[in-house]
N, C-alpha and C positions, 0 to 999 in steps of 0.2 A: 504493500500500500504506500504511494506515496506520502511522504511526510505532510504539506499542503490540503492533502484529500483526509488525514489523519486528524489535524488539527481543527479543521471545521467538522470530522463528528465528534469529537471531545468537547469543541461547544455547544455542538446542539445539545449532548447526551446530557452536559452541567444543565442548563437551560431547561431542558427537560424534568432534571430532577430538582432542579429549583423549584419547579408548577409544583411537581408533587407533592413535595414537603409542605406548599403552601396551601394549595387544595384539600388533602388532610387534617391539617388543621383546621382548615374551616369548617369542612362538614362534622369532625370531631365534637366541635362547640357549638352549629345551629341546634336549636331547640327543638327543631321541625324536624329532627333525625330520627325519631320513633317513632314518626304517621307515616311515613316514605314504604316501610313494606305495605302497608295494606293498600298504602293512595296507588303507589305503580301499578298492583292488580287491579286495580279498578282505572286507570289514567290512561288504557293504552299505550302504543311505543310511543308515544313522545313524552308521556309521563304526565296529559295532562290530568288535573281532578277532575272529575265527575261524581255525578250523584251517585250514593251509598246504600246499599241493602241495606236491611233492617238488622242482617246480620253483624256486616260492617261497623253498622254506627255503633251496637252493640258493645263490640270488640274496642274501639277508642274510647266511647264514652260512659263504658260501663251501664249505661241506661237501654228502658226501654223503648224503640219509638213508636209514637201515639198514631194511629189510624187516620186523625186530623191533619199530620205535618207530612204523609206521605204525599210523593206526588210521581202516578205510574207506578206505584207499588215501591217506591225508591224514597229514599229520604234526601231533600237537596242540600250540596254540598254546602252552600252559603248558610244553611239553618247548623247543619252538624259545625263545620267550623269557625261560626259563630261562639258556639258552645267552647269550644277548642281553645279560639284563641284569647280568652279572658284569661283563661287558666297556664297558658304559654306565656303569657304579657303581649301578646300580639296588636296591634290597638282595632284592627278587623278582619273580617273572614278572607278579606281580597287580597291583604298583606300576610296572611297566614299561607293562600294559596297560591301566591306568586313564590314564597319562604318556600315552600313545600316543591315547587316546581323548577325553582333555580339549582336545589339542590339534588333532584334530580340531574339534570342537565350537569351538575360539578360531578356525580360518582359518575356518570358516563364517560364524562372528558376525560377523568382521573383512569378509569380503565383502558380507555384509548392512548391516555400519557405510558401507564407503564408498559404497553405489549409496545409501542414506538421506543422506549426505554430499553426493554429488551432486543429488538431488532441492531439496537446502534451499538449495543454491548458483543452482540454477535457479530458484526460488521465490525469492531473492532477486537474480536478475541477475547474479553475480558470476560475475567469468570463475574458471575451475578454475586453481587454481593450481600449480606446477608443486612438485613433491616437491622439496626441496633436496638437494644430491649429500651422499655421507656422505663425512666429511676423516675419516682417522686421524690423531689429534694423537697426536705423542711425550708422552711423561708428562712428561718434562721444562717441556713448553709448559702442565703441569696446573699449576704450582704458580702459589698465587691471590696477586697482589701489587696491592693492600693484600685479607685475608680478606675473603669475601664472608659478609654478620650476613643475620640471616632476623628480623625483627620479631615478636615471638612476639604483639603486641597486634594481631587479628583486623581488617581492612577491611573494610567492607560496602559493596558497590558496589551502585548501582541497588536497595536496598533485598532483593535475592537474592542476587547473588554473594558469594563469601566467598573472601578471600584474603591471603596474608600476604608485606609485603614484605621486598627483597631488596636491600640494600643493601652498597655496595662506598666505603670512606670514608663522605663526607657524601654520593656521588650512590645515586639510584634506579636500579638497574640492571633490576628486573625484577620480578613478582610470581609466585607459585606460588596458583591457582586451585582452586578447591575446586569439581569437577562429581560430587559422590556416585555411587557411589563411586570417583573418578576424580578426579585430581589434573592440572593442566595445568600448564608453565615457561611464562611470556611474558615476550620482552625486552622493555624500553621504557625512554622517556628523556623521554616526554614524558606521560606517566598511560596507564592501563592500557585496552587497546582487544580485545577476547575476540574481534573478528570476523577477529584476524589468527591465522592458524598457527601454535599452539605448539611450541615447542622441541622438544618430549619432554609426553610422558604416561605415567601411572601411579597404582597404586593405592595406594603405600605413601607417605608426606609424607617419610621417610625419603631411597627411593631420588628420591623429587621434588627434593631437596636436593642428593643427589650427583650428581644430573644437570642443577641450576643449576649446583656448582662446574664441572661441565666444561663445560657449553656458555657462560657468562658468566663464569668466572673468569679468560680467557684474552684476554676482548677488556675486561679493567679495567686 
């Protein structure tokens, strides 16, 4: 393989696993993650909501529904998650069900990222690597001794990548990667290498930030 044909799929592949880290997290934390099996069997392929058996409604809202609210022998989804989303913090049924239908559309992309994940490991020989196990740190073990500085002055690596470093004292502890629109954390000690698995991904430089303090403020 040449070198040039090498180093553009080691970007896309970083880039790639950027989404993912970032994409997992999010569905991780929507609230709307545990009406998703029942809403897709009833949403069709594109995962939209539709109105709910009586079975259905059952099954999310623990109730029974009344013979008055059906309509076609079905309970309409704007009455069901109505119900829903008070108890979600939702502020309505239409923000519940766009909640419920984006996230669809993210586990979809998310399994389209990693079989493209896989192709570009294959195309590049690399063995798959193993998901690192998730530790819950006590908060206690957050605080960052000495603060961890984010270099606001831009890096340009390989004349594409863009990214800003991450420093703890005088060491280099890591860089935050710029994959538009997608943000990657790499540790490193020794300069920045995008063909390893980042920490965390995301799309805000922000939450990129809070999730250097936790994953590398702990081991400075």
């Amino acid at each position: 393989m040449a070198k040039n044909n090498q180093r553009e799929i080691e970007y896309k592949l970083a880039s790639v696993e950027a989404e993912i880290e970032g994409l997992k997290e999010f569905i991780e934390t929507e609230k709307a993650r545990k009406l998703v099996p029942v809403v897709r069997r009833t949403g069709g392929y594109k995962g939209e909501v539709i109105d709910l058996t009586p079975r259905q409604y059952r099954q999310l809202t623990g109730k029974i529904a009344r013979s008055a609210i059906l309509r076609r022998g079905k309970v309409p989804w704007e009455y069901a998650l109505d119900e829903l989303a008070k108890d979600l913090g939702y502020p309505s049924d239409e923000s519940l069900k766009k909640a419920i239908e984006d996230l669809v559309k993210k586990q979809r992309r998310l399994e389209r990222l990693k079989h493209e994940g896989h192709l570009l490991r294959e195309e590049l020989k690399m063995p798959k690597k193993e998901e690192p196990k998730r530790v819950k740190v006590p908060v206690r073990e957050r605080v960052l001794k000495p603060a961890l500085k984010f270099d606001k002055k831009r890096i340009n690596i390989d004349g594409k990548v863009t990214a800003h470093q991450i420093t703890s004292g005088k060491k280099v502890v890591g860089y935050i990667v710029a994959f538009p629109p997608t943000y990657g954390i790499y540790e490193t000690a020794n300069g920045l290498d995008i063909r390893k698995r980042p920490l965390g991904g995301t799309r805000s430089v922000k939450k990129a930030k809070e999730i250097a303090k936790e994953k590398l403020g702990r081991k400075t």
